[in-house]
C-alpha positions as CSV (number, residue, x, y, z in Angstrom):
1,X,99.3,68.9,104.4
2,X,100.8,71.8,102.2
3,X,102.1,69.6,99.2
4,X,106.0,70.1,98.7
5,X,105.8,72.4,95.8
6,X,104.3,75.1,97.7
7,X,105.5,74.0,101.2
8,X,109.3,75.1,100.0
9,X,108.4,78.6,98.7
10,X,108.9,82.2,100.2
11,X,105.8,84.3,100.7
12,X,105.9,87.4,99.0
13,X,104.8,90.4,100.6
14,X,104.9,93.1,98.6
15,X,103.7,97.1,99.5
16,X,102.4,98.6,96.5
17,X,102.1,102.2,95.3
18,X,98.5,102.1,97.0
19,X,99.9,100.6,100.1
20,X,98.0,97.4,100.0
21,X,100.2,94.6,101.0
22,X,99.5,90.8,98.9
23,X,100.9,87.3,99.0
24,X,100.7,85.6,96.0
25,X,99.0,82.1,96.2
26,X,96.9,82.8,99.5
27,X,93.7,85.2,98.6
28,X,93.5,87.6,102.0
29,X,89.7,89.1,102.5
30,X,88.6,91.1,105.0
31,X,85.2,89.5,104.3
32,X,83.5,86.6,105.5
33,X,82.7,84.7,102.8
34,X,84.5,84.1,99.3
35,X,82.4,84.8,95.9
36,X,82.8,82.1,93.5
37,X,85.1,80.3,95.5
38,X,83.7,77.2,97.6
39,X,84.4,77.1,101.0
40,X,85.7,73.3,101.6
41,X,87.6,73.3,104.9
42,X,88.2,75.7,107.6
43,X,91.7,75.5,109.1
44,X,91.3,77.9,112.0
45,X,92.9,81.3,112.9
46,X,95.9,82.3,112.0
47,X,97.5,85.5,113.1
48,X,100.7,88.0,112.2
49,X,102.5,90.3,115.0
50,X,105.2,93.0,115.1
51,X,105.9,95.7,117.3
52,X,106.4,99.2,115.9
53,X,107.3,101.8,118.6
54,X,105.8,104.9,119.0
55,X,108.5,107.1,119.4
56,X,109.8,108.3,116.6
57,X,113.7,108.3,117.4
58,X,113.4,104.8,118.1
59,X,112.3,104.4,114.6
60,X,115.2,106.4,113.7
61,X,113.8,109.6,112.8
62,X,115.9,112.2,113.9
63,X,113.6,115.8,113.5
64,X,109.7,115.7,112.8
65,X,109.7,118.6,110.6
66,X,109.1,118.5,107.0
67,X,108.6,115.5,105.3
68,X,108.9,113.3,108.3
69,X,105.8,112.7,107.9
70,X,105.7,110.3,105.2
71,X,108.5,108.3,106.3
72,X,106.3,107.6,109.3
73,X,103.7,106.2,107.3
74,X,106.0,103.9,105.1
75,X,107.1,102.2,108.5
76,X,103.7,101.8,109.7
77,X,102.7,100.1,106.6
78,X,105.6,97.9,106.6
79,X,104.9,96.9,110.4
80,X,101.0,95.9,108.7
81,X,102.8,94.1,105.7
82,X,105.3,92.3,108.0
83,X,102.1,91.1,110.1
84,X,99.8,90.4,106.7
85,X,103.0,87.9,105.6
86,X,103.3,86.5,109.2
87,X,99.5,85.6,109.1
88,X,99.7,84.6,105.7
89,X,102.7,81.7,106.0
90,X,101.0,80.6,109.3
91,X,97.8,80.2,106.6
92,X,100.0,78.4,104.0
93,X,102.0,76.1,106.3
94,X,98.5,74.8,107.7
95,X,97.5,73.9,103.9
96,X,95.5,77.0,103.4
97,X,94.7,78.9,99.8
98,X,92.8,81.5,101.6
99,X,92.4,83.7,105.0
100,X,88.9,85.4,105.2
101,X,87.8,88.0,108.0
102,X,91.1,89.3,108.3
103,X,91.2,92.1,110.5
104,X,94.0,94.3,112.3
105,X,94.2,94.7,116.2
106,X,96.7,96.5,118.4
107,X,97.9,97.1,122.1
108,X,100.2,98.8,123.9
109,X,103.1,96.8,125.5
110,X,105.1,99.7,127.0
111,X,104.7,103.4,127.0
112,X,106.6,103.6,123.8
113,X,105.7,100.4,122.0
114,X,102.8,98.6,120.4
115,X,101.9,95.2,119.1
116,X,100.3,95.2,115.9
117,X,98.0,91.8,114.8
118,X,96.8,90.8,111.8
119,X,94.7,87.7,111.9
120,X,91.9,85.7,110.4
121,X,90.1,82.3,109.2
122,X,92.6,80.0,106.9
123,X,90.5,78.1,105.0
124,X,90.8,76.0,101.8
125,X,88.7,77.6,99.5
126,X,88.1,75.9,95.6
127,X,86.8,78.5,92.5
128,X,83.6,77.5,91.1
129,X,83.5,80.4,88.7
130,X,85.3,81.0,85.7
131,X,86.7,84.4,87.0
132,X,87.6,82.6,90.0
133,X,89.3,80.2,88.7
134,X,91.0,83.0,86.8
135,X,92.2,84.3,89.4
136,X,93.2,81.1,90.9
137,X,95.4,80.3,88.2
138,X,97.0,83.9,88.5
139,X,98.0,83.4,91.7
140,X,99.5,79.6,91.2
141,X,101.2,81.1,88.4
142,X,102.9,84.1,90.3
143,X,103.6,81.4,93.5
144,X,105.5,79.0,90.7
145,X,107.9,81.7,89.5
146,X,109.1,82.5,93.0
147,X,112.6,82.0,94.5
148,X,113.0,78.6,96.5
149,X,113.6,79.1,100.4
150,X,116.6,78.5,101.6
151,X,117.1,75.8,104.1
């Protein structure tokens, strides 16, 4: 069980300059195993989905000249960031402080729209490291200082 503290919080997605999307308070690792952490419990998968379409006037584009091109890219990675924070508060609400192997998958669902999945292993995962627990702490610290959800 996710104790009430953290249970109540939003998750944070943010895109930064690099386009990385994070969530404080659950580490997200595309790899399969967590260096200086401990691997205690293994939750199961958890997974993220939007639909972005692939038409551009859909997405409200109206020419494709120019600098179109990097308004096309901000909206792709906000669909990945809106399916990262998806997977990562289906991680956190099964009592999860980490999601390892996550990976991206897609599909087409019409001619003009795809479904975008982001999904991996929630696990809880303890540092045993001092850089770990670091980094731990970090986290916890930036997860405390965020707004309350609204019921």
């Amino acid at each position: 069980m996710v104790p009430p503290s953290v249970q109540d919080r939003r998750t944070k997605i943010s895109v930064r300059g690099d386009g990385s999307a994070y969530s404080p308070g659950v580490l997200v690792v595309t790899t399969e195993n967590l260096p200086g952490y401990q691997i205690r419990v293994v939750l199961g998968e958890v997974l993220g989905v939007t639909a972005c379409t692939r038409n551009p006037y859909v997405a409200g584009f109206r020419t494709l000249d120019g600098g179109q091109g990097a308004q096309m890219a901000q909206v792709l990675v906000q669909s990945r960031a809106s399916a990262v924070s998806q997977m990562v508060n289906a991680a956190r609400r099964r009592g999860a402080t980490a999601v390892i192997g996550m990976r991206f998958d897609n599909r087409d669902i019409t001619g003009n729209w795809v479904e975008l999945c982001a999904y991996g292993t929630a696990v809880v995962a303890l540092p045993v490291t001092e850089e770990a627990r670091r980094q731990r702490a970090a986290a916890t610290d930036d997860v405390a200082t965020m707004p309350r959800a609204q019921p």
